[in-house]
C-alpha positions in Angstrom: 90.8 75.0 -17.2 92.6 74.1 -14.1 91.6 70.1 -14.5 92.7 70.6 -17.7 96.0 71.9 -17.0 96.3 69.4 -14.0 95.6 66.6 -16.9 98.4 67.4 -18.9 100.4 67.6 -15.9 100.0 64.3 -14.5 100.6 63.0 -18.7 103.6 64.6 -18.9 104.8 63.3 -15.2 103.5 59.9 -16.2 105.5 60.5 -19.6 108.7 61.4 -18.0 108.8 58.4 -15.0 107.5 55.8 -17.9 110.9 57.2 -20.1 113.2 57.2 -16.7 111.9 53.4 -16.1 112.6 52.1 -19.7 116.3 54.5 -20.1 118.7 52.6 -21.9 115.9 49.8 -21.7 118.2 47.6 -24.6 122.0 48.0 -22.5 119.9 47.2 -19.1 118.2 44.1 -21.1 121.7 42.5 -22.3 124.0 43.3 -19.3 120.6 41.6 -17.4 120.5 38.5 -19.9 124.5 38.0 -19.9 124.7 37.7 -15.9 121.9 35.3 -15.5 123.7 33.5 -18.8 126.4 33.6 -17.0 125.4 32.4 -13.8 123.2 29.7 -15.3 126.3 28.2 -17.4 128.5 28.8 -14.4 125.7 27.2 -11.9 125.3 24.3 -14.7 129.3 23.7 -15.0 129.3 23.1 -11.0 126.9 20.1 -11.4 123.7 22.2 -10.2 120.8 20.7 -12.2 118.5 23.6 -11.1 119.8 25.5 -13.7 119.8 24.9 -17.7 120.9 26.8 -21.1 119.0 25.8 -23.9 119.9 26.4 -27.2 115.8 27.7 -29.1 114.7 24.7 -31.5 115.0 27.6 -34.3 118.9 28.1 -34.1 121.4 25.3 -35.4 121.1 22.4 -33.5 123.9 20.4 -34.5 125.5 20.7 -31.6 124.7 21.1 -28.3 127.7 22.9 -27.0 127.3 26.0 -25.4 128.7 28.7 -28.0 129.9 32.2 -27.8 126.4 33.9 -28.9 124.3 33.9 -25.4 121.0 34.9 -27.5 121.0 31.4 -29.2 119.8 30.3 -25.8 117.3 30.7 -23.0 118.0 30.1 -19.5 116.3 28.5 -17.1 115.9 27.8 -13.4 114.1 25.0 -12.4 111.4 25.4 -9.7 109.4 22.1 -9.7 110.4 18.7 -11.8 107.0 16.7 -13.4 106.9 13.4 -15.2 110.2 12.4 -16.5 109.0 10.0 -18.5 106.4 12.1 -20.1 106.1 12.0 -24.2 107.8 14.9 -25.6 106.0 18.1 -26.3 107.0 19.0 -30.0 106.2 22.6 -32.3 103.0 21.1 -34.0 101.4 19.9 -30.2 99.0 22.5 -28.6 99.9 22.8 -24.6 98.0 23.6 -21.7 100.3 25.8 -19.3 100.5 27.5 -16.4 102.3 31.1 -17.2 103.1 34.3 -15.5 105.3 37.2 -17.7 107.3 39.6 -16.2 110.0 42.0 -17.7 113.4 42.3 -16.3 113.0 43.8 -12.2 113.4 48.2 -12.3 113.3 50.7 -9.7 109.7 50.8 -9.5 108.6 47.2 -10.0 111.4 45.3 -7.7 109.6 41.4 -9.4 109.5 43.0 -12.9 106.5 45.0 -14.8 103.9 42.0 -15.1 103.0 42.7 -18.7 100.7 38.5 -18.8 99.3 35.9 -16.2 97.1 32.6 -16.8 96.1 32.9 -12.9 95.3 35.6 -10.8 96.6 35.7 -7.1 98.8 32.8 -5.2 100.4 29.9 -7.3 97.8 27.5 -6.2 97.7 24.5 -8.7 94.0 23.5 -7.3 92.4 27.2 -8.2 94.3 28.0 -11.5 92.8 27.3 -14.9 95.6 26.6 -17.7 95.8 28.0 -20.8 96.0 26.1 -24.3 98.6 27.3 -27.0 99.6 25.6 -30.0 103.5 25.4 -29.4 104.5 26.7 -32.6 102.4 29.6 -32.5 104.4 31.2 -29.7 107.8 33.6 -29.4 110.9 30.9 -30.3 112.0 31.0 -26.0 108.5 30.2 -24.9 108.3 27.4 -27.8 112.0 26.2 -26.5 111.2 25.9 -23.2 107.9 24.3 -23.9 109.4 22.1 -26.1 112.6 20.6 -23.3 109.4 20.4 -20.5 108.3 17.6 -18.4 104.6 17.5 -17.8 104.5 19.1 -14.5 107.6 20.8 -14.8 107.2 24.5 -13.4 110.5 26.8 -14.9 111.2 30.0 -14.6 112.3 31.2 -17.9 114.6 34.3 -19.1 114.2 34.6 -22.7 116.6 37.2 -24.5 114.6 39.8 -26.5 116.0 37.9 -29.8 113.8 34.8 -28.7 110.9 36.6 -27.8 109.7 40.0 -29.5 113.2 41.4 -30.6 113.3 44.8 -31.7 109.4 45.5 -31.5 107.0 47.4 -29.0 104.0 45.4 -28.1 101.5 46.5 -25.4 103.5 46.4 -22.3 106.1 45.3 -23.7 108.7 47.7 -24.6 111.2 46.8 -27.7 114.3 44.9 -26.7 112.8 43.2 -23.6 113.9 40.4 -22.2 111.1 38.4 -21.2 111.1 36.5 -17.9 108.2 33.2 -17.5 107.2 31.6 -14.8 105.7 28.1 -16.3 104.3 25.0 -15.4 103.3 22.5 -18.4 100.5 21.2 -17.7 99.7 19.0 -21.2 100.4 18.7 -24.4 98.7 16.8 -27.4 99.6 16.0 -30.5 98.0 18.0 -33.5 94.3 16.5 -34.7 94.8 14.8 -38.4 91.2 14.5 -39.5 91.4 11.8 -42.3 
């Protein structure tokens, strides 16, 4: 009876810290969002090419002028530049990447909750074993930024939760999360046509 009691307990504690972390989880997510928008456009304005707002493939791309609605756009800081004269990497290609997914930093997890990883450990190119995704197949930011990559690019990637999984709880990831990816492209092919 005791263990019992001491069960319930720790659920309810675990309950109450998991529902203090993730308070006002959707405010906290856009006030986050807008001040790295902000500092990315800002950053971008000033001539610093580390950082970049990209408007996601799925909005309307005829033009490429920054516009009033931040969640059209995913922001990105670039860690690493690859092959600039690499093809393209379009929707229909499959990828192999690097990636490591965090949620916006809390009280308790200073980085972010790590909700994904491809690697385990140090960024060490020489130990890590890339995934392969088909581009299209992914959340519209992760497609975006896949899609504006160099091969051996390495971004890190903010995503607002309209570009990744919006208003929905998946396992880790709490609804209206904005989703924060450290990637490196590693390559990308074009879709198989068997004839």
């Amino acid at each position: 009876m005791i263990a019992f009691v001491a069960a319930v307990l720790t659920a309810c504690s675990e309950t109450h810290e998991e529902e203090t972390e993730f308070a006002n989880w959707q405010e906290r997510n856009d006030a986050f969002f807008s001040t790295i928008y902000a500092k990315a456009v800002a950053e971008s304005d000033n001539g610093n090419k580390s950082w970049k707002v990209i408007k996601a493939f799925s909005k309307n791309n005829s033009s490429n002028a920054i516009t009033s609605n931040p969640t059209d756009y995913i922001v990105v800081e670039v860690l690493k530049n690859g092959d600039s004269n690499s093809r393209p990497t379009l929707a229909t290609d499959s990828a192999s990447v690097h990636y490591r997914g965090n949620l916006m930093p809390t009280e308790s997890y200073a980085a972010g909750y790590q909700f994904d990883t491809s690697w385990i450990g140090d960024y060490n190119l020489a130990a890590m074993t890339p995934s392969r995704f088909k581009v299209g197949d992914l959340v519209t930011g992760f497609s975006t930024a896949l899609m504006n990559m160099n091969l051996g690019d390495r971004w890190k990637v903010y995503i607002p939760y309209e570009l990744g999984y919006g208003t929905t709880e998946k396992t880790g990831i709490p609804a209206y999360s904005t989703l924060i990816f450290d990637i490196t492209l590693v390559n990308s092919w074009p879709k198989r046509i068997d004839k």
